[in-house]
C-alpha positions in Angstrom: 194.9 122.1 161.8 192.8 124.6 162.5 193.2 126.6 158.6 192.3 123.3 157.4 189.6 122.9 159.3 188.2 125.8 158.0 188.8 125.7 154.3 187.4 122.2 154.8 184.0 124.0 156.3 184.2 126.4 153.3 184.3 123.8 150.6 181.5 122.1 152.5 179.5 124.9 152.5 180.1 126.2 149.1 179.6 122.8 147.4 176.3 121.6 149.8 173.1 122.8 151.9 174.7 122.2 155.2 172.0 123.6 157.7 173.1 122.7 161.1 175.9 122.2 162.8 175.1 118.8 164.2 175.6 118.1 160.0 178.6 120.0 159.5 180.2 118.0 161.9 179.6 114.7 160.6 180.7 116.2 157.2 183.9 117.1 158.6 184.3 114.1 160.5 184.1 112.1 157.1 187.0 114.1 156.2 189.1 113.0 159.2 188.5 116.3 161.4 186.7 115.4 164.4 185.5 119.0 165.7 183.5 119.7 168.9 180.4 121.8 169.0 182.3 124.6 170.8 184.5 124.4 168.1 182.4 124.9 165.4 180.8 127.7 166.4 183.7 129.7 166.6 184.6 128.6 162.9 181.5 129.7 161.9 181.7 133.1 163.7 185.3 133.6 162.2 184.6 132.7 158.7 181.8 135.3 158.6 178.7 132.2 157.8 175.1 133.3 157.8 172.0 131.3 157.3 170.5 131.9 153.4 166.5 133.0 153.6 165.7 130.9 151.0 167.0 127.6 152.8 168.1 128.2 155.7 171.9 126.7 154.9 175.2 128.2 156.0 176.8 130.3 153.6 179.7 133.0 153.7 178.2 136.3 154.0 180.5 138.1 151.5 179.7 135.5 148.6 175.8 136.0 149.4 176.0 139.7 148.8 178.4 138.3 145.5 175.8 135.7 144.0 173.6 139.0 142.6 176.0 139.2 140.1 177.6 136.9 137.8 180.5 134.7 138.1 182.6 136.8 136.3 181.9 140.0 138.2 181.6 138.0 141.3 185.5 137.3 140.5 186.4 141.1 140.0 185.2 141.4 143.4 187.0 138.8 144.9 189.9 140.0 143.8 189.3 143.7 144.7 188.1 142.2 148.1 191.2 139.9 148.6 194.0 139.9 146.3 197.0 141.7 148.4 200.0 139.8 145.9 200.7 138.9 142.4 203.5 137.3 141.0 203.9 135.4 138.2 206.5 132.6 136.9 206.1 131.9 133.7 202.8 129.7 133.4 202.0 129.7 136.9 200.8 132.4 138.8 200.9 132.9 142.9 198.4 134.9 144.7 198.6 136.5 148.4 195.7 137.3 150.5 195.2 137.6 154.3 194.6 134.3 156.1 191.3 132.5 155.5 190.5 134.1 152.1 192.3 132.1 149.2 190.0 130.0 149.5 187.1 132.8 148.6 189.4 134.3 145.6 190.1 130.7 144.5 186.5 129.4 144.3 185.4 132.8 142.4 188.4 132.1 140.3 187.3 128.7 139.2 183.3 129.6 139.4 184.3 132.4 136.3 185.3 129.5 134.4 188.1 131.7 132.3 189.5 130.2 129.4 193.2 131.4 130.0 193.0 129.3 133.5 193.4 125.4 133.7 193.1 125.8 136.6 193.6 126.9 141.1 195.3 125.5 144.0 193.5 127.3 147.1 195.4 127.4 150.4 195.0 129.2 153.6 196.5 132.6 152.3 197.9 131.2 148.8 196.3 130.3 145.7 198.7 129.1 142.7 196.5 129.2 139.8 198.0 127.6 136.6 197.9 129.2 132.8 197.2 127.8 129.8 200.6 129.5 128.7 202.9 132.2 129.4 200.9 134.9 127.3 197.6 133.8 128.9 199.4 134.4 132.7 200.5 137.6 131.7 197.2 138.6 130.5 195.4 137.4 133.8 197.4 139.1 135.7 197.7 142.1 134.5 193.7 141.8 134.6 194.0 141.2 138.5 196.6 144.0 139.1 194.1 146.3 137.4 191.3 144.9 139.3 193.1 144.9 142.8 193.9 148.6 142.1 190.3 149.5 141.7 
């Protein structure tokens, strides 16, 4: 429950300005996760959220440092940051990281809006990102083998 929690926090935070907790609560209890305040705090200790100066809204600290650059550079840094795996079957392609960071490389993928990708699927340590075709997932990742190396 708990991983799903979390990517659930992630999403929330990524896609809205959630600036208290009190909020984040009631955002993930729309979502069926009923979380105590206890709770929460460690979530947000664990997934590394800060406050943004500009609003004063939770945010992952790793993807504030990321925003100075564009989406596509933010995703060469994602993947430099958290791609441990690679392996690819013919259209689709799998992707490893540690616990609690697919959701990171996945979001970066989609945010770089690449025209080979259709598409991610972001789990706790997994993300299976779909091709347009077998060329195009053998071009991607050879580009994130190259980029995980640097």
């Amino acid at each position: 429950m708990k991983p799903f929690r979390q990517a659930a926090i992630v999403e929330l935070v990524t896609s809205e300005a959630i600036h208290s907790q009190e909020l984040l609560r009631k955002r993930l209890k729309l979502r069926g996760f009923d979380a105590t305040q206890a709770t929460l705090s460690r979530d947000i200790k664990e997934l590394g959220l800060v406050k943004r100066a500009a609003d004063g809204a939770y945010q992952r600290a790793d993807v504030v440092q990321m925003q100075t650059m564009g989406p596509r550079a933010d995703a060469q840094r994602a993947v430099a940051d958290y791609l441990k795996r690679v392996e690819r079957v013919e259209q689709l392609i799998v992707l490893k990281t540690d616990p609690g960071e697919a959701q990171l490389l996945a979001l970066a993928i989609d945010r770089a809006t690449y025209d080979e990708v259709v598409g991610t699927v972001g789990g706790d340590d997994t993300i299976l990102v779909i091709a347009r075709h077998r060329r195009a997932a053998a071009e991607i990742v050879k580009r994130f083998e190259t980029w995980a190396k640097a």
